[in-house]
CHARMM internal coordinates of N, CA and C (Angstrom, degrees):
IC EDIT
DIST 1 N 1 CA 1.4473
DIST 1 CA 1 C 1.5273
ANGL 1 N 1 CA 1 C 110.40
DIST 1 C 2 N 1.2479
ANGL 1 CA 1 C 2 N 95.60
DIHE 1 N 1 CA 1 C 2 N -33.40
DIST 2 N 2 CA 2.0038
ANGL 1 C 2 N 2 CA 96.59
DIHE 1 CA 1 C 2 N 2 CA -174.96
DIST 2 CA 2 C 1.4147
ANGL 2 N 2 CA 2 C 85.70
DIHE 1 C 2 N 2 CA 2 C -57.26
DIST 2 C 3 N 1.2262
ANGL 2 CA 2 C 3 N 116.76
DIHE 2 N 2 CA 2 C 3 N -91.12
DIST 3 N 3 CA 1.5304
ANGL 2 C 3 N 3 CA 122.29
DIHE 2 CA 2 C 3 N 3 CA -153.47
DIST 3 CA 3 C 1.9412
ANGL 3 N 3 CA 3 C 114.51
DIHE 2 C 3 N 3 CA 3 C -44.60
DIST 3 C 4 N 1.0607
ANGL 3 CA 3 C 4 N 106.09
DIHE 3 N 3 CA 3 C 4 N -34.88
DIST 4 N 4 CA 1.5949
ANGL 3 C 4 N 4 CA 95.36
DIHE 3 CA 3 C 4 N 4 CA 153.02
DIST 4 CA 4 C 1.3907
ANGL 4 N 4 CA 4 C 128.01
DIHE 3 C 4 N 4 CA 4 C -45.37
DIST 4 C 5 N 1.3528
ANGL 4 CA 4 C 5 N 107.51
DIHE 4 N 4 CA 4 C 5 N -52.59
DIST 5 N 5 CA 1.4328
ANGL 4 C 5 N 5 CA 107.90
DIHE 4 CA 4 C 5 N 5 CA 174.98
DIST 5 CA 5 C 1.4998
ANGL 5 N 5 CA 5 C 121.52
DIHE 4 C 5 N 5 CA 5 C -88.38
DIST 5 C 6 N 1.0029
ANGL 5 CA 5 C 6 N 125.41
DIHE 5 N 5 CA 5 C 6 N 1.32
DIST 6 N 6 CA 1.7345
ANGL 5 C 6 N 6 CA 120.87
DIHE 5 CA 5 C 6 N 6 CA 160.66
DIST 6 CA 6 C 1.5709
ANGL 6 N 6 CA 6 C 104.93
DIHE 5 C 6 N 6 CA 6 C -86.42
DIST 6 C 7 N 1.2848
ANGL 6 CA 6 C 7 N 116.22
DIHE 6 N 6 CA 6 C 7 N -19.89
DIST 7 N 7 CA 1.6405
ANGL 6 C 7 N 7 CA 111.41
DIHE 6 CA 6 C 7 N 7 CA -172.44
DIST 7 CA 7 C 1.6335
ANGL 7 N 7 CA 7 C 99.91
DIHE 6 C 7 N 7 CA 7 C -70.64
DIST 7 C 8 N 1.7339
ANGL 7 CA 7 C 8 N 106.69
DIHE 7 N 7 CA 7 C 8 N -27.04
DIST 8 N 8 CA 1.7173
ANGL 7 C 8 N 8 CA 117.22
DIHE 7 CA 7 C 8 N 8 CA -173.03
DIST 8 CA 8 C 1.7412
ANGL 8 N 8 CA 8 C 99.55
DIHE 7 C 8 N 8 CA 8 C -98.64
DIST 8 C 9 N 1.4814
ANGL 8 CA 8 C 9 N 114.24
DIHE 8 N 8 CA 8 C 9 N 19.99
DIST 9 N 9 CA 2.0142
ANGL 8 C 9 N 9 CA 93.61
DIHE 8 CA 8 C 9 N 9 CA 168.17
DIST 9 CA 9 C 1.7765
ANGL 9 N 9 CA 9 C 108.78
DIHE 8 C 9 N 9 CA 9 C -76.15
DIST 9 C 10 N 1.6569
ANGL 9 CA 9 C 10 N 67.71
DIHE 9 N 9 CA 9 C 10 N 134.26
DIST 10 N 10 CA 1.7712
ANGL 9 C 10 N 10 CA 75.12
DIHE 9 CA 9 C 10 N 10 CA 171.67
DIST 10 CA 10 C 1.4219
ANGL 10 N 10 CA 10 C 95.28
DIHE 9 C 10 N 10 CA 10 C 111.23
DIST 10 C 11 N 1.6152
ANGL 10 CA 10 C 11 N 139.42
DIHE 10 N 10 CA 10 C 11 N -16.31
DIST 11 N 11 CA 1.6221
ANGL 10 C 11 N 11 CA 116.11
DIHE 10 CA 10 C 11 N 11 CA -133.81
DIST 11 CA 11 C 1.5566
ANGL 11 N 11 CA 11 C 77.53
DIHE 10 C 11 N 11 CA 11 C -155.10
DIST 11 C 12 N 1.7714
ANGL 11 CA 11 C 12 N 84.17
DIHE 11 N 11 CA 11 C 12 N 141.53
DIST 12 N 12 CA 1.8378
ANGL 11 C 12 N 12 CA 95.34
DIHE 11 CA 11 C 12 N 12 CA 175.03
DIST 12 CA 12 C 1.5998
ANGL 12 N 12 CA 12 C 120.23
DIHE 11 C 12 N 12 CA 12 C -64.92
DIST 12 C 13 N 1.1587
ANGL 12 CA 12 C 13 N 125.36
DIHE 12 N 12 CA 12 C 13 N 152.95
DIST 13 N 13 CA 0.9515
ANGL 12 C 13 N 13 CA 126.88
DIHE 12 CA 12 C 13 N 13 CA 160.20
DIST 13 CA 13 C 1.5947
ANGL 13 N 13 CA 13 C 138.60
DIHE 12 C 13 N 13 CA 13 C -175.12
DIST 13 C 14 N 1.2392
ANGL 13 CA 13 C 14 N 129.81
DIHE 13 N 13 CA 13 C 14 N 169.51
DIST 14 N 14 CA 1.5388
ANGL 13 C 14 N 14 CA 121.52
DIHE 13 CA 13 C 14 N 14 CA -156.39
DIST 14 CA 14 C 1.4302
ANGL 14 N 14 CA 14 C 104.16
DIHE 13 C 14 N 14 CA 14 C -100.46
DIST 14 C 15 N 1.3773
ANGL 14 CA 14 C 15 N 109.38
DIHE 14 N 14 CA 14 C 15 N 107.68
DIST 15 N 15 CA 1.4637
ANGL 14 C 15 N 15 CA 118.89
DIHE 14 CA 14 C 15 N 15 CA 178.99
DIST 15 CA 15 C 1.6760
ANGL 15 N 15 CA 15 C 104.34
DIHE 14 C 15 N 15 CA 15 C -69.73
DIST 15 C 16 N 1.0325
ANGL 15 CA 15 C 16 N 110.96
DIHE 15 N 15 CA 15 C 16 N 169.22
DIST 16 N 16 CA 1.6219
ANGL 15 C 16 N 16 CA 111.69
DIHE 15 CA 15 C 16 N 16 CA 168.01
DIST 16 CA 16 C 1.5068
ANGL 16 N 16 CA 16 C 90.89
DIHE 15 C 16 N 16 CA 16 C -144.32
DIST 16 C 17 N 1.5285
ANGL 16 CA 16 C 17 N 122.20
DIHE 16 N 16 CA 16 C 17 N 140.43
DIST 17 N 17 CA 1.5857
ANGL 16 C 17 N 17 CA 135.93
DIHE 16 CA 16 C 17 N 17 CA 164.39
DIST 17 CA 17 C 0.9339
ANGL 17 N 17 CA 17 C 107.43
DIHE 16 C 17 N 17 CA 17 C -126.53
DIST 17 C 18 N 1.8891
ANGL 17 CA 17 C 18 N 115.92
DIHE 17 N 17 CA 17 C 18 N 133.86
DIST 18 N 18 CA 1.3816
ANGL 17 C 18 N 18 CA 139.88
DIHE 17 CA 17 C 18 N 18 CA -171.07
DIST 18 CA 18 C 1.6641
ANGL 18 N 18 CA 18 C 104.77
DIHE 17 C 18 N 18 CA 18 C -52.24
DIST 18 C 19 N 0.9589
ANGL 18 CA 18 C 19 N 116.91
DIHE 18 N 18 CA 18 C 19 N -36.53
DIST 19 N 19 CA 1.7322
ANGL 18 C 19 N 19 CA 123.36
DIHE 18 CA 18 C 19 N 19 CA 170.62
DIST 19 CA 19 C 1.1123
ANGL 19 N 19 CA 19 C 128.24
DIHE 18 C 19 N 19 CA 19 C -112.00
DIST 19 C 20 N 1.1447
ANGL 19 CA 19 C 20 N 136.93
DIHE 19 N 19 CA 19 C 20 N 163.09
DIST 20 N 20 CA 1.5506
ANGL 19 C 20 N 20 CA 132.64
DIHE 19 CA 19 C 20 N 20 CA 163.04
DIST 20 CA 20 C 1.1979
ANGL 20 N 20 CA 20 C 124.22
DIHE 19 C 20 N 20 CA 20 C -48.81
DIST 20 C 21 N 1.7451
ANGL 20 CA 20 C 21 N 144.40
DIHE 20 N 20 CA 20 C 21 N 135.83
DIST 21 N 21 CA 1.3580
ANGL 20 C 21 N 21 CA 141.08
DIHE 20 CA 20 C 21 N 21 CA -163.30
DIST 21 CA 21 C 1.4948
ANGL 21 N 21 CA 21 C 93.09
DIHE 20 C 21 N 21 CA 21 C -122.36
DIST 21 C 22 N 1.1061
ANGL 21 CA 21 C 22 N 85.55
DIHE 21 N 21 CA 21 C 22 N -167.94
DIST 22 N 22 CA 1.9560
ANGL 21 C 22 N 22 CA 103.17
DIHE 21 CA 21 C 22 N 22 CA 163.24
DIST 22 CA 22 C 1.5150
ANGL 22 N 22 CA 22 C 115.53
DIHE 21 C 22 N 22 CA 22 C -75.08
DIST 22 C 23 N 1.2743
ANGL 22 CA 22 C 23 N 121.58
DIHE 22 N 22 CA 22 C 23 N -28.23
DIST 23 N 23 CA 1.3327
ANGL 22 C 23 N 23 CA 116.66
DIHE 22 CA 22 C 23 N 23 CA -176.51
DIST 23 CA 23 C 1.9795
ANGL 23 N 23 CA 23 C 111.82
DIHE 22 C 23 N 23 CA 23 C -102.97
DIST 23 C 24 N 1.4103
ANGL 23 CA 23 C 24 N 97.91
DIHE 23 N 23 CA 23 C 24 N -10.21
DIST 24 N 24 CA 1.7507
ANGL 23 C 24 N 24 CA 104.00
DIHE 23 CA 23 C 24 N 24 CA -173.17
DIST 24 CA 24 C 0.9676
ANGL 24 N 24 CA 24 C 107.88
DIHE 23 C 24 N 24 CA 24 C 136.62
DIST 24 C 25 N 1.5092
ANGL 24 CA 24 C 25 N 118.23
DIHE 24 N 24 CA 24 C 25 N -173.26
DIST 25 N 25 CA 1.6928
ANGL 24 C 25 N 25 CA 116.66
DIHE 24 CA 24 C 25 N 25 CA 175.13
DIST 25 CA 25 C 1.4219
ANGL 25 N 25 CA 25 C 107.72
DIHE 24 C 25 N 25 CA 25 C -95.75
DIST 25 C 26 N 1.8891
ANGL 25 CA 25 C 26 N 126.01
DIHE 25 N 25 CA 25 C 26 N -22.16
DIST 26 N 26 CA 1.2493
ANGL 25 C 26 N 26 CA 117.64
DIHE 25 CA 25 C 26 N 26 CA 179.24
DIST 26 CA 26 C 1.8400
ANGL 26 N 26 CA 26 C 99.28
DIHE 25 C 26 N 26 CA 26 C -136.45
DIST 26 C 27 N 1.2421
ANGL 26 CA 26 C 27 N 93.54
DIHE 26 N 26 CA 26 C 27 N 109.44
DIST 27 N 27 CA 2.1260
ANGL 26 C 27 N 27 CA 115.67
DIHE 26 CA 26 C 27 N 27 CA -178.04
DIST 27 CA 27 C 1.6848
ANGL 27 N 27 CA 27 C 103.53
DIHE 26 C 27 N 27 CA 27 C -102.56
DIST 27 C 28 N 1.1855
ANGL 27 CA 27 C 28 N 132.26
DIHE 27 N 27 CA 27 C 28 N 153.76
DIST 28 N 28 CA 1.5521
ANGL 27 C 28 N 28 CA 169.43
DIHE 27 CA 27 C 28 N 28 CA 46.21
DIST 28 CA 28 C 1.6337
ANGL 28 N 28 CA 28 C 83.16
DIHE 27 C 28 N 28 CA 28 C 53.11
DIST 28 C 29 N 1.9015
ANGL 28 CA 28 C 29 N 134.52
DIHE 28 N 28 CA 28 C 29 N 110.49
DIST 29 N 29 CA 1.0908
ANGL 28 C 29 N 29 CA 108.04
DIHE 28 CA 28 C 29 N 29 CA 171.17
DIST 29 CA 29 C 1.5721
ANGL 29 N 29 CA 29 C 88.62
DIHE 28 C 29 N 29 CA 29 C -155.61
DIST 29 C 30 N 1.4724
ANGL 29 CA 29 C 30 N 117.65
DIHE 29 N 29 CA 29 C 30 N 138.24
DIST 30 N 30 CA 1.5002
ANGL 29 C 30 N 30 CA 124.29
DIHE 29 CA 29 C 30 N 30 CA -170.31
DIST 30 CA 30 C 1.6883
ANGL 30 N 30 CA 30 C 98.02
DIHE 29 C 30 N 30 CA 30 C -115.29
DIST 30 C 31 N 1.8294
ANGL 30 CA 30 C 31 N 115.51
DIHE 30 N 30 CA 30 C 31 N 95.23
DIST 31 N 31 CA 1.0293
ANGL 30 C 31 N 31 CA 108.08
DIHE 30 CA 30 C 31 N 31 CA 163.03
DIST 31 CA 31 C 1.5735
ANGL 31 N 31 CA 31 C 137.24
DIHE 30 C 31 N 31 CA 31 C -73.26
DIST 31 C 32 N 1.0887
ANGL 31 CA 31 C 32 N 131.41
DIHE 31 N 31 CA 31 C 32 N 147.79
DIST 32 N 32 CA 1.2294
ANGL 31 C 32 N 32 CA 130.82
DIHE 31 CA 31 C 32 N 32 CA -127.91
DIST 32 CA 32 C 1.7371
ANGL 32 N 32 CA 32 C 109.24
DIHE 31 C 32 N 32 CA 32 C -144.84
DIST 32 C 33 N 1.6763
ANGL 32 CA 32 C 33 N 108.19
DIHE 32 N 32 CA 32 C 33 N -39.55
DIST 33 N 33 CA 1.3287
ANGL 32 C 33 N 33 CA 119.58
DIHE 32 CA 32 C 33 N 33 CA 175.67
DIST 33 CA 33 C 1.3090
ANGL 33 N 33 CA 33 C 119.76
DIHE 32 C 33 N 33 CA 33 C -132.10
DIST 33 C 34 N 1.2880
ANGL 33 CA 33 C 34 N 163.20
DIHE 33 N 33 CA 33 C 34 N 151.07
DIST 34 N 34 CA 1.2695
ANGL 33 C 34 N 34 CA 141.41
DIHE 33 CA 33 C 34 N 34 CA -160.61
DIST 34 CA 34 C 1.5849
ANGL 34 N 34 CA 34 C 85.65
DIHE 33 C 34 N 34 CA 34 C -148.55
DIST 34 C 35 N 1.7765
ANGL 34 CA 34 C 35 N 115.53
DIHE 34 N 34 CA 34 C 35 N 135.25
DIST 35 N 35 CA 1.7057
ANGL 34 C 35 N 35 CA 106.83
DIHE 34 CA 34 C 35 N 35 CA -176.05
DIST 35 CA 35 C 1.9918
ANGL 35 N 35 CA 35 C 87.96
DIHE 34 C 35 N 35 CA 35 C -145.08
DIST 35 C 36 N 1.1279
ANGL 35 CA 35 C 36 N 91.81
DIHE 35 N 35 CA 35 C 36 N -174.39
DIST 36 N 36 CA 1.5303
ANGL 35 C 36 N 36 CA 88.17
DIHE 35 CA 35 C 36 N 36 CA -176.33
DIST 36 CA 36 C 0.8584
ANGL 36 N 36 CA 36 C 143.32
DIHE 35 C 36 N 36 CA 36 C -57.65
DIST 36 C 37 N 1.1603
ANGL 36 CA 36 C 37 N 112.83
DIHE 36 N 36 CA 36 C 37 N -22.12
DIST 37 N 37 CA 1.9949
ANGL 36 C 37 N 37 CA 149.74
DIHE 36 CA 36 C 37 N 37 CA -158.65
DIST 37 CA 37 C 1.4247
ANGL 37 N 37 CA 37 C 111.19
DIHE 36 C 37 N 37 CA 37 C -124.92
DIST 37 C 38 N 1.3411
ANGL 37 CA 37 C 38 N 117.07
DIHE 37 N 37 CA 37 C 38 N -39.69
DIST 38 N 38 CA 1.3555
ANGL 37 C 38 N 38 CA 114.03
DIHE 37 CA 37 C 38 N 38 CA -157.49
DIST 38 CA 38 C 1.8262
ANGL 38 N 38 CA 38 C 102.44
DIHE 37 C 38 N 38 CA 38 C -162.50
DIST 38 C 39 N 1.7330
ANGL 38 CA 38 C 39 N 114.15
DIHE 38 N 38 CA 38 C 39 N 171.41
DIST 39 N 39 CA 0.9052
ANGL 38 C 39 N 39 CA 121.87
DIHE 38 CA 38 C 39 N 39 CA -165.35
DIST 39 CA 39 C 1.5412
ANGL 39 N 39 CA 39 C 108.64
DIHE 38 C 39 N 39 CA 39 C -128.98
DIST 39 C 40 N 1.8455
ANGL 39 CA 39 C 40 N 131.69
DIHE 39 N 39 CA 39 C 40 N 155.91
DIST 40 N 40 CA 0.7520
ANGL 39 C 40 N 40 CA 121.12
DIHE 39 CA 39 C 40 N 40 CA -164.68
DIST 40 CA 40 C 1.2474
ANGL 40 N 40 CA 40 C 99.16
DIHE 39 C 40 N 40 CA 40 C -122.79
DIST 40 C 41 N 1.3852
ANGL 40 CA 40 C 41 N 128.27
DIHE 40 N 40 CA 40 C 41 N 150.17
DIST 41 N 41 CA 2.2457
ANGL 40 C 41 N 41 CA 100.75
DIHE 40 CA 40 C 41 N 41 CA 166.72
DIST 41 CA 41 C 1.9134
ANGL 41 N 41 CA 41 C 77.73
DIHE 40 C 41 N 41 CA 41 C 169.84
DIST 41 C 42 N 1.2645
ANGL 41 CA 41 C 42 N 110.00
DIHE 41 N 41 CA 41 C 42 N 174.31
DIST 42 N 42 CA 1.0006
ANGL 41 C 42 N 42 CA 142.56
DIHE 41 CA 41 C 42 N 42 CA -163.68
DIST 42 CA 42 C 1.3149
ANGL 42 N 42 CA 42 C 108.23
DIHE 41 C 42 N 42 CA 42 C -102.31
DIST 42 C 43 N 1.8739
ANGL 42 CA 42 C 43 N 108.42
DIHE 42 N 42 CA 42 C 43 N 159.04
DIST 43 N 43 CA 1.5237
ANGL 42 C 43 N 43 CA 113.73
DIHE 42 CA 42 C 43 N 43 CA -169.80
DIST 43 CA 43 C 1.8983
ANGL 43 N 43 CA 43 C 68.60
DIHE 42 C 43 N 43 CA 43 C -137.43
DIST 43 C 44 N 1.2846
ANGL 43 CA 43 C 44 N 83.91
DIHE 43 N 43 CA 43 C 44 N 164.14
DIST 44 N 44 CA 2.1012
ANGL 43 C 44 N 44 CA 119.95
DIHE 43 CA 43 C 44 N 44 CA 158.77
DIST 44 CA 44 C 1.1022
ANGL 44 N 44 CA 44 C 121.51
DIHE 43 C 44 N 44 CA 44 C -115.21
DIST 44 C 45 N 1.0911
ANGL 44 CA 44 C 45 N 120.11
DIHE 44 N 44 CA 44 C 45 N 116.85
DIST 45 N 45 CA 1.5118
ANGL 44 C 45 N 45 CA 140.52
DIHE 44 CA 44 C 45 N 45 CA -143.38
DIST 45 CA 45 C 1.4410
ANGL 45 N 45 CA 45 C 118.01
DIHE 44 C 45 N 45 CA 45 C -147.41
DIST 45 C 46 N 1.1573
ANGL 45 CA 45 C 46 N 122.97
DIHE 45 N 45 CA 45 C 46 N 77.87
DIST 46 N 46 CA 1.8525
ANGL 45 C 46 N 46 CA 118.68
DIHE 45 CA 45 C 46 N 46 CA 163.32
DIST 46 CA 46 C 1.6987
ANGL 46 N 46 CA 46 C 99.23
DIHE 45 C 46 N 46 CA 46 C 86.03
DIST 46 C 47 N 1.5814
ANGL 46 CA 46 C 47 N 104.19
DIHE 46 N 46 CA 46 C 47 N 12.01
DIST 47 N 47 CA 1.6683
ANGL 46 C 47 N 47 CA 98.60
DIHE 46 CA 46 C 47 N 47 CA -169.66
DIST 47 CA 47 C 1.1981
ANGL 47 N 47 CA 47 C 98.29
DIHE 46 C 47 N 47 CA 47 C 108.53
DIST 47 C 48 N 0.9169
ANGL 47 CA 47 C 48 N 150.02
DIHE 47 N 47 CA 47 C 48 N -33.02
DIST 48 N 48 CA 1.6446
ANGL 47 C 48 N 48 CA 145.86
DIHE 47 CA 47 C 48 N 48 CA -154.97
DIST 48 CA 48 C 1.2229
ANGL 48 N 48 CA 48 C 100.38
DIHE 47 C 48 N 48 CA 48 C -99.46
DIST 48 C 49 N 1.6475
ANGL 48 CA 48 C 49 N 118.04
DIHE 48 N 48 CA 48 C 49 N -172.81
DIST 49 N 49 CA 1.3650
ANGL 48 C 49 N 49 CA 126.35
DIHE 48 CA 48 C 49 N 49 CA 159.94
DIST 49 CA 49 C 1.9402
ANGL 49 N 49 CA 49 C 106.38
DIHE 48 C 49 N 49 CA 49 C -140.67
DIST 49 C 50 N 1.1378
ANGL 49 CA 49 C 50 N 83.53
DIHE 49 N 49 CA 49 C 50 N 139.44
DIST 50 N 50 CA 1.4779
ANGL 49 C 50 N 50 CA 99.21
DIHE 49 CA 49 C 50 N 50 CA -168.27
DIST 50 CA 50 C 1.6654
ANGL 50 N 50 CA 50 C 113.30
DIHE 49 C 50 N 50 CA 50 C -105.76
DIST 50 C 51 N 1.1346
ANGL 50 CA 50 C 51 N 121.49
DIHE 50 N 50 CA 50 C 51 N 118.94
DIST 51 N 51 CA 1.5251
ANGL 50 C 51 N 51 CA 123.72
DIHE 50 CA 50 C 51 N 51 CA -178.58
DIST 51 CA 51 C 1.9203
ANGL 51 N 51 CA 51 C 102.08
DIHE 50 C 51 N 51 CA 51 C -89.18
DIST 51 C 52 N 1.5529
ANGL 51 CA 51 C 52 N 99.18
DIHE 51 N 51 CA 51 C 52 N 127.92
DIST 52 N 52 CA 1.2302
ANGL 51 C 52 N 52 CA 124.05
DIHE 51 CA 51 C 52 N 52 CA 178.41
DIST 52 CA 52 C 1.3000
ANGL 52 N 52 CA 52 C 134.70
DIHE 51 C 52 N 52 CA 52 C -131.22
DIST 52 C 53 N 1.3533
ANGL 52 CA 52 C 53 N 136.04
DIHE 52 N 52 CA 52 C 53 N 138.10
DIST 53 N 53 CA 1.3552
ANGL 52 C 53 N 53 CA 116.23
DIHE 52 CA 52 C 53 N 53 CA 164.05
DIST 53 CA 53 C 1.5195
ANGL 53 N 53 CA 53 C 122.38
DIHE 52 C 53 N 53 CA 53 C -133.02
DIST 53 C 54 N 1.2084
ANGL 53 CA 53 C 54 N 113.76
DIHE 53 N 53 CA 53 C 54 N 156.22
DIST 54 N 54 CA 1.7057
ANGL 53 C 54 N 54 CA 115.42
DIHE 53 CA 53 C 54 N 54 CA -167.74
DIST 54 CA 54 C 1.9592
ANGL 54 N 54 CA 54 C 106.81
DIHE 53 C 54 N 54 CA 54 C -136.90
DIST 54 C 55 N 1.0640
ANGL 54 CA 54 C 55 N 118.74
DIHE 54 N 54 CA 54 C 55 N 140.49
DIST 55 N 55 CA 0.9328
ANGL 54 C 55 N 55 CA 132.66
DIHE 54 CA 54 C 55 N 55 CA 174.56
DIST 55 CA 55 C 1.6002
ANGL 55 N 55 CA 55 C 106.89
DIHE 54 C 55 N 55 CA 55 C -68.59
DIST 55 C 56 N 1.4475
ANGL 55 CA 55 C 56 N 88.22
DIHE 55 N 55 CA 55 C 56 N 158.42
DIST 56 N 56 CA 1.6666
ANGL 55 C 56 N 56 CA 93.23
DIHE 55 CA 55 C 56 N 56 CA -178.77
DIST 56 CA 56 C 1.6952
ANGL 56 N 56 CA 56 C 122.29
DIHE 55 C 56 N 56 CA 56 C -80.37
DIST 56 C 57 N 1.6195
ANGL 56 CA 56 C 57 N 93.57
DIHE 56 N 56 CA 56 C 57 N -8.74
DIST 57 N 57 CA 1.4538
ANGL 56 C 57 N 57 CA 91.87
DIHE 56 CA 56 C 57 N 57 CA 179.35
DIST 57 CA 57 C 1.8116
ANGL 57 N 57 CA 57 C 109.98
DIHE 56 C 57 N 57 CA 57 C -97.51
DIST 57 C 58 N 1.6380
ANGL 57 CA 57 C 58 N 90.16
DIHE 57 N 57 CA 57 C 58 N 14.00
DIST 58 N 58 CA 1.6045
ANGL 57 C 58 N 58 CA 78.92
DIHE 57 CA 57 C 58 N 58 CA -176.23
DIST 58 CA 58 C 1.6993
ANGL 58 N 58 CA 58 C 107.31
DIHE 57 C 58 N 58 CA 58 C -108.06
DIST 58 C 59 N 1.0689
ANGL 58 CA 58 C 59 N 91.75
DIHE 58 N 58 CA 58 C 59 N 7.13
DIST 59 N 59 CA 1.6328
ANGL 58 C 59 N 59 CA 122.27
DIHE 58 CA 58 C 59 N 59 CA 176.03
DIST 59 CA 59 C 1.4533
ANGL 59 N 59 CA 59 C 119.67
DIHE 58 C 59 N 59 CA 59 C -88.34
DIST 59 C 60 N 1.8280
ANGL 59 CA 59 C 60 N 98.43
DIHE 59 N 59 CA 59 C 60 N 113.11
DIST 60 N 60 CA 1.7196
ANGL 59 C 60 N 60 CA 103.40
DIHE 59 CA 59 C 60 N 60 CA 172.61
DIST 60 CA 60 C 1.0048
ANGL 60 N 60 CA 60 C 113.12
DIHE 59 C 60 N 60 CA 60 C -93.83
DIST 60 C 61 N 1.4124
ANGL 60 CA 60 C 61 N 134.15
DIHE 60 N 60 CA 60 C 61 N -49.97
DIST 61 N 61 CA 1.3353
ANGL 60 C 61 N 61 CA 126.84
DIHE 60 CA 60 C 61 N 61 CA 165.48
DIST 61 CA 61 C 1.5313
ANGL 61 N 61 CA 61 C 102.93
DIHE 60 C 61 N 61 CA 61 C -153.75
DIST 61 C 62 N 1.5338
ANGL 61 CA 61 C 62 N 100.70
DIHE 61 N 61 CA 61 C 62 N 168.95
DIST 62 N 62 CA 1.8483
ANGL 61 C 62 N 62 CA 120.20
DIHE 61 CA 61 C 62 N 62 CA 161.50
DIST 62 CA 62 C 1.1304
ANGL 62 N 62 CA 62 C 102.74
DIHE 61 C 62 N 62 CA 62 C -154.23
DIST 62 C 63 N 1.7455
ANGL 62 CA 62 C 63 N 84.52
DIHE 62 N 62 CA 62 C 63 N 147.32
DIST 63 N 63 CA 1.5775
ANGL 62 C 63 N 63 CA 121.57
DIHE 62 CA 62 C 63 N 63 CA 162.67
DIST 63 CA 63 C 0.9058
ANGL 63 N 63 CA 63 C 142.76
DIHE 62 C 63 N 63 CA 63 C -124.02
DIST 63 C 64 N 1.2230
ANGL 63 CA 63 C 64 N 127.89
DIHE 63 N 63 CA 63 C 64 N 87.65
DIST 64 N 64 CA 1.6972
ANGL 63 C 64 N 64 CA 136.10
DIHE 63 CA 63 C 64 N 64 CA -154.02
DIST 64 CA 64 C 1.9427
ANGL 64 N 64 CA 64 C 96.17
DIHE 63 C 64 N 64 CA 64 C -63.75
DIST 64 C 65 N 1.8173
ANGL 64 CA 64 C 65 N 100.56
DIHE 64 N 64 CA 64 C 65 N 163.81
DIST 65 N 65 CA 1.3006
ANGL 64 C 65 N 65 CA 106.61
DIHE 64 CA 64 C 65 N 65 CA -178.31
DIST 65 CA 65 C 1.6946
ANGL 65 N 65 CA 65 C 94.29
DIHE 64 C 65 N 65 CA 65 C -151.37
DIST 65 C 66 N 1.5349
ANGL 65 CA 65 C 66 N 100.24
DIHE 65 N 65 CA 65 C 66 N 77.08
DIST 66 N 66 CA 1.3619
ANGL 65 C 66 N 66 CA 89.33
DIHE 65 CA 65 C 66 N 66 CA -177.00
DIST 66 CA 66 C 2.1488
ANGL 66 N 66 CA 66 C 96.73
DIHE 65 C 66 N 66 CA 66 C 171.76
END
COOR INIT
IC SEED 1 N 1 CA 1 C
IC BUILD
């Protein structure tokens, strides 16, 4: 999963999480930092953008579009 998502820094894409979050089970998410464990990047939100981060085990899949 890491390396999926460093191939997408910089680039939108549709996260999927094994459970329900604050934003749903599948969000709009602009990763941004990539660390050992977990990932950093942004959600869109009410107009805004929201800085977030999620572990890799809370991660079902992504697909960058960009």
């Amino acid at each position: 999963m890491r390396q999926r998502i460093c191939a997408c820094l910089g680039s939108w894409g549709l996260l999927g999480l094994r459970r329900q979050g604050q934003f749903g089970r599948d969000f709009w998410f602009f990763p941004t930092e990539i660390r050992r464990n977990s990932v950093t990047g942004y959600v869109w939100v009410g107009g805004r953008r929201q800085r977030v981060r999620y572990g890799y085990s809370q991660i079902r899949n992504f697909v960058c579009f960009g």
